[in-house]
C-alpha positions in Angstrom: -45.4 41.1 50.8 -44.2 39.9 47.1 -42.2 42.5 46.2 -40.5 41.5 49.6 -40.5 37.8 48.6 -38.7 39.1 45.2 -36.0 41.1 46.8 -35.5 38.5 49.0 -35.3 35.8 46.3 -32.8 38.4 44.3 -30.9 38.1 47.4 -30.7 34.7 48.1 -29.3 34.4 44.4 -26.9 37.3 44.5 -25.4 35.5 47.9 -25.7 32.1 46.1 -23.6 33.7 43.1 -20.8 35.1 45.4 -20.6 32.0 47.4 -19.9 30.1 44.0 -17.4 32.3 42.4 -15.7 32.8 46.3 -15.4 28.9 46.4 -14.2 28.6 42.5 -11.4 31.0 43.9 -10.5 29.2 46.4 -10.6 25.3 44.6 -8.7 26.7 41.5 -11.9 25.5 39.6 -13.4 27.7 37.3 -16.4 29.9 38.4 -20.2 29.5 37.9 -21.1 30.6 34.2 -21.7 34.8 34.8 -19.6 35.1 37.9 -15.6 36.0 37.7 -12.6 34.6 39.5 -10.2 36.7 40.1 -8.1 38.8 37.8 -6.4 38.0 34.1 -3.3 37.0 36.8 -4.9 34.2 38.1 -3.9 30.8 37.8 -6.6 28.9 36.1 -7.0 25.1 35.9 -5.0 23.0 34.1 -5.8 19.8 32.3 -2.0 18.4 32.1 1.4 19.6 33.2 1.7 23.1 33.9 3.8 25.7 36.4 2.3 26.9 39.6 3.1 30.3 40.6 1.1 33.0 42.1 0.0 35.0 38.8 0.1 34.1 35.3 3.3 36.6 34.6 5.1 35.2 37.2 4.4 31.8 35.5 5.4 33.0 32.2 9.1 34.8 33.1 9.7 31.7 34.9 8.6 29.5 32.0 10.4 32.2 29.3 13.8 31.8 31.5 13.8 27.8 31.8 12.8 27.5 28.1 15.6 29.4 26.8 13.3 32.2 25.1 15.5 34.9 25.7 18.5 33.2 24.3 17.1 33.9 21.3 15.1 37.0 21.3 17.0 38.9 24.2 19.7 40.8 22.6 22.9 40.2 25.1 21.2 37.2 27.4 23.7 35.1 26.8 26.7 37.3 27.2 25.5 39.0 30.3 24.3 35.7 31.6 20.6 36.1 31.8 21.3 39.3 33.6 19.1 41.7 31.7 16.8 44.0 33.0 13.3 42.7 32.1 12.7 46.2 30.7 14.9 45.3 27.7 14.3 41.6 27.2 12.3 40.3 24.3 13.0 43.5 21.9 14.5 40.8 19.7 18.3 39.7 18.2 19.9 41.6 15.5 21.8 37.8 14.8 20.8 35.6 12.6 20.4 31.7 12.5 21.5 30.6 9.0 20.9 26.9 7.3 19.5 26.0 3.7 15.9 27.9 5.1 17.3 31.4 4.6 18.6 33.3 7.4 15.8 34.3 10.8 16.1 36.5 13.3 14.2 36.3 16.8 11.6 38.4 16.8 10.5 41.3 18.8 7.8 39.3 21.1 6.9 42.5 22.8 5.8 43.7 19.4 4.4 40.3 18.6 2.1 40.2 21.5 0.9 43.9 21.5 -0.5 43.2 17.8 -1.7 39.3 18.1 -4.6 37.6 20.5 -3.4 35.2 23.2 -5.5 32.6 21.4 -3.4 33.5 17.9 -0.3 32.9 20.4 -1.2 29.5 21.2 -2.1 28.5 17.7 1.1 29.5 15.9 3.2 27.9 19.3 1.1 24.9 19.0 1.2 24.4 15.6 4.9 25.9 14.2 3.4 29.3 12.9 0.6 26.8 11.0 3.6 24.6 9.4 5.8 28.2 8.1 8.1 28.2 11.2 11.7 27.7 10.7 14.6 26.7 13.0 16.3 27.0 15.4 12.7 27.7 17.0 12.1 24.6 18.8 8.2 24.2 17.1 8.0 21.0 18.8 8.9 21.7 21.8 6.5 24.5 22.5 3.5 22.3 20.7 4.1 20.0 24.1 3.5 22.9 26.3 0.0 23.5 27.7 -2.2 26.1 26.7 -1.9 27.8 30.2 1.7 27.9 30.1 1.7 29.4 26.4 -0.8 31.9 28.0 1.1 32.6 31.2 4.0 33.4 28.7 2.1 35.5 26.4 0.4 37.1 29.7 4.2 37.8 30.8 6.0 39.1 27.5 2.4 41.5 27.3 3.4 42.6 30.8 6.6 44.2 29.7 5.1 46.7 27.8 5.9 47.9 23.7 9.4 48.0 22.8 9.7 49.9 19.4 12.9 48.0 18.4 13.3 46.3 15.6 15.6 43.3 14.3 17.0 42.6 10.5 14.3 41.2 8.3 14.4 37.4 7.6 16.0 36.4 4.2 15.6 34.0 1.4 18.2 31.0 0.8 21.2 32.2 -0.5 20.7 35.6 0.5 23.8 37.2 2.0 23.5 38.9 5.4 25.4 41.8 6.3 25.0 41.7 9.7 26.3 38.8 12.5 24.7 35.1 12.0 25.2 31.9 13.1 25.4 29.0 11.0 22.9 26.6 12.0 23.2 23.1 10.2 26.0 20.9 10.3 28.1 21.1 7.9 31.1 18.1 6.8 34.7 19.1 7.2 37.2 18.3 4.4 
């Protein structure tokens, strides 16, 4: 009888468990500690402002579209009119942004994020690559965003896969480039 009473009591938490992490799905509210919601696509809560979609990737392209992210690190977005295949977006921009900071390229993301943690993500969005981020990357703008939508991004961008492509090295003020760049900061006509 009490190795029945202990099977059954197993049982009764095993079912209490499920039930938990089945209701946590279902409420968008985290699971019981030792359970797990759902896949790494799921929506988890958020405490502010974020974008609903079905998965975290789908989140993130939408979120990577809206916040012009390819404008700069999508070679031919803006020519083609966002029409690029998502198999070659995010493999970076062989034109500069030039101003008294030196001359930047946007990176390779898909490189980025096969090499850096989601966490490492959010810190250098939230915090303007810890104070070393130049423009035009709009620092402040992605320190406003919620750490789910940073994720969903990241989540996204990881979804595409490696891209081995590479873009023109940033370069020091005054340093000529010999590529195509953009001037970045006003400058006074005569």
């Amino acid at each position: 009888m009490g190795i029945m009473r202990h099977d059954r009591s197993l049982l009764v938490t095993g079912l209490s468990l499920l039930v938990a992490s089945a209701m946590a799905c279902q409420s968008g509210m985290p699971a019981a500690e030792g359970t797990t919601a759902g896949s790494s696509g799921a929506m988890p809560p958020s405490a502010g402002p974020a974008v609903q979609a079905a998965t975290m990737e789908q989140a993130g392209e939408y979120l990577t579209i809206v916040a012009s992210c390819n404008d700069c690190h999508t070679q031919g977005w803006s020519e083609a009119k966002g029409k690029v295949a998502p198999a070659d977006r995010f493999a970076g921009l062989n034109v500069g942004f030039r101003g008294e900071w030196g001359t930047v390229y946007g990176k390779n993301l898909r490189t980025v994020v096969q090499r850096q943690s989601e966490d490492h993500w959010v810190q250098v969005l939230t915090t303007a690559d810890s104070g070393d981020g130049k423009p035009p990357m709009p620092w402040w703008n992605t320190a406003l965003m919620s750490d789910r939508d940073l994720r969903a991004m990241y989540r996204y961008i990881k979804s595409l896969g490696p891209n081995p492509k590479g873009v023109p090295r940033n370069l020091k003020p005054g340093a000529e480039p010999t590529g195509p760049y953009v001037w970045v900061t006003p400058r006074t006509g005569s």
